[in-house]
C-alpha positions as CSV (number, residue, x, y, z in Angstrom):
1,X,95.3,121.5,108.1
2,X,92.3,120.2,106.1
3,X,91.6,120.8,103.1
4,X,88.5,122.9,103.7
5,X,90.5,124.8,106.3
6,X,92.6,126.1,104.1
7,X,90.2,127.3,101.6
8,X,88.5,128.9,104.7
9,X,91.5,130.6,105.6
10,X,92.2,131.9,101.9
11,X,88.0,133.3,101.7
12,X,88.7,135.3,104.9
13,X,92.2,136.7,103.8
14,X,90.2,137.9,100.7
15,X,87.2,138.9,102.3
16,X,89.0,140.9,104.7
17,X,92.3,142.1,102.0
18,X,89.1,143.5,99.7
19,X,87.6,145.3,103.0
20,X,90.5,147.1,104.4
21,X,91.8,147.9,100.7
22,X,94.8,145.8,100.8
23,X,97.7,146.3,97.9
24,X,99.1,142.5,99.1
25,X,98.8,139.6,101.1
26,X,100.1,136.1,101.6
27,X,98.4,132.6,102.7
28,X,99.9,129.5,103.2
29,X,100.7,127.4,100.4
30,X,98.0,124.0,99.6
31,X,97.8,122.7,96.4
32,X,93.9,123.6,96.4
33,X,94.6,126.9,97.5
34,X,96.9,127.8,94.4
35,X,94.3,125.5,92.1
36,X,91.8,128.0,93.1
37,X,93.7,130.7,92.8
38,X,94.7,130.1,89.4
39,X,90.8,129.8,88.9
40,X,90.3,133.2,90.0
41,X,93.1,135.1,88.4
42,X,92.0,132.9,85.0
43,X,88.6,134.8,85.6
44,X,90.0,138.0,86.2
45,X,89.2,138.4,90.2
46,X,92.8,139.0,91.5
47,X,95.5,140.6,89.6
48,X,98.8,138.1,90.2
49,X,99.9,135.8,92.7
50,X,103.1,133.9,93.3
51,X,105.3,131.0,95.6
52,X,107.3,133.6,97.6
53,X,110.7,132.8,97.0
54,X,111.7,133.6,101.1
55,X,109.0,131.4,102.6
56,X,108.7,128.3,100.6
57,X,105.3,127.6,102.5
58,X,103.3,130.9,101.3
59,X,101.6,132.2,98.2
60,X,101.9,136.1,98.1
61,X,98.2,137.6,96.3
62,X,97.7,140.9,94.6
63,X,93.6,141.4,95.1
64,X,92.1,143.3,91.8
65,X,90.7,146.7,92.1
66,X,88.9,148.6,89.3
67,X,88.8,152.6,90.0
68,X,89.5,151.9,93.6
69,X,86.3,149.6,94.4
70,X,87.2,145.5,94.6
71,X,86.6,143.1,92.0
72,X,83.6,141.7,93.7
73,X,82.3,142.0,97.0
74,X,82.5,139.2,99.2
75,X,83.6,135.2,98.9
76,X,81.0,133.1,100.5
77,X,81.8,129.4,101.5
78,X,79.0,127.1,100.3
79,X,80.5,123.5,101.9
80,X,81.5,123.4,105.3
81,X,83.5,120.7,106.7
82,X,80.7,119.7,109.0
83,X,77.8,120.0,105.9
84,X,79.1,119.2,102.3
85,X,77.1,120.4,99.6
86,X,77.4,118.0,96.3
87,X,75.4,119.4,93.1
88,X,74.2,117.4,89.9
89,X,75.0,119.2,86.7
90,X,70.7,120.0,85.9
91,X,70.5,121.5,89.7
92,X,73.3,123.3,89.0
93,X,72.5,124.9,85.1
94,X,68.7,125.6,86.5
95,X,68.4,126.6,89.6
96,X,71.3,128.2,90.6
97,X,70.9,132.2,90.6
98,X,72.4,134.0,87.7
99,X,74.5,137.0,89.5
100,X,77.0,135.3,91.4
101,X,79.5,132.6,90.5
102,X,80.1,129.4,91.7
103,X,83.2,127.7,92.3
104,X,82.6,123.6,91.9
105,X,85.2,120.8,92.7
106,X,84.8,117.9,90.5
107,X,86.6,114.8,89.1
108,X,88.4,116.9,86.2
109,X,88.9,120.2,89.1
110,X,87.8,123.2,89.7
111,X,84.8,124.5,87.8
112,X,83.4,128.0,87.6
113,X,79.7,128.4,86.7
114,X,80.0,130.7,83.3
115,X,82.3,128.4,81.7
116,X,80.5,125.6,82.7
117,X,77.0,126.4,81.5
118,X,78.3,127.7,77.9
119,X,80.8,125.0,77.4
120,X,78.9,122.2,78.6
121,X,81.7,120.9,80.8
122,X,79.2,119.8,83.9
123,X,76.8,117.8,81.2
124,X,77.4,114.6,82.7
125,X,79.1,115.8,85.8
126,X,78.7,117.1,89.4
127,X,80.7,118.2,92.1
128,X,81.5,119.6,95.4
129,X,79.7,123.6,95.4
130,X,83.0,124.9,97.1
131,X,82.6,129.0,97.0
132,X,80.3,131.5,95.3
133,X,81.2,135.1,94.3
134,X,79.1,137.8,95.2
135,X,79.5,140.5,92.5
């Protein structure tokens, strides 16, 4: 599998985990998959997630739920395999809409939008748009 396949599969498992109300799930291991992961239980999105100790080739996810209504509403793939999107860091700080957040692959990994425009990570930097969040 590509790599961009495998983030397509994870965005559907959690699109579709948050839709039917889904305690837990599992997706196959990649390293981007548990790098973006790790982003979005750093952010708060998804309660836990771990290697499954039966299947050595799948991460199980616990998706976050606060008073019984999903974390956010839907994941939404910005670069397709066929299309890739690349963004400069000024495109990026002004013109990018200010309620969703935006997953970015870069040079020193994954960035999320918030951190990146207080911190000042993406000042001489771009990236790969990857995902956005739709809150």
């Amino acid at each position: 599998m590509s790599r961009q396949s495998t983030l397509y599969f994870l965005f559907s498992s959690l699109n579709n985990a948050y839709s039917i109300k889904r305690r837990v799930f599992t997706v196959f291991y990649s390293r981007i998959v548990f790098l973006f992961l790790k982003e979005l239980e750093r952010q708060g999105l998804i309660d836990n997630f771990y290697l499954n100790p039966y299947k050595a080739n799948e991460l199980v996810i616990y998706p976050k739920y606060i008073s019984g209504r999903p974390a956010f509403r839907k994941i939404v793939s910005v670069s397709k395999i066929s299309r890739r999107v690349y963004i400069r860091a000024s495109t990026f700080r002004y013109k990018m809409d200010k309620d969703g957040l935006y997953f970015l692959s870069t040079n020193k990994g994954f960035i999320v939008s918030n951190i990146s425009i207080f911190n000042n990570v993406l000042s001489k930097t771009g990236g790969e748009l990857l995902a956005k969040i739709i809150f």
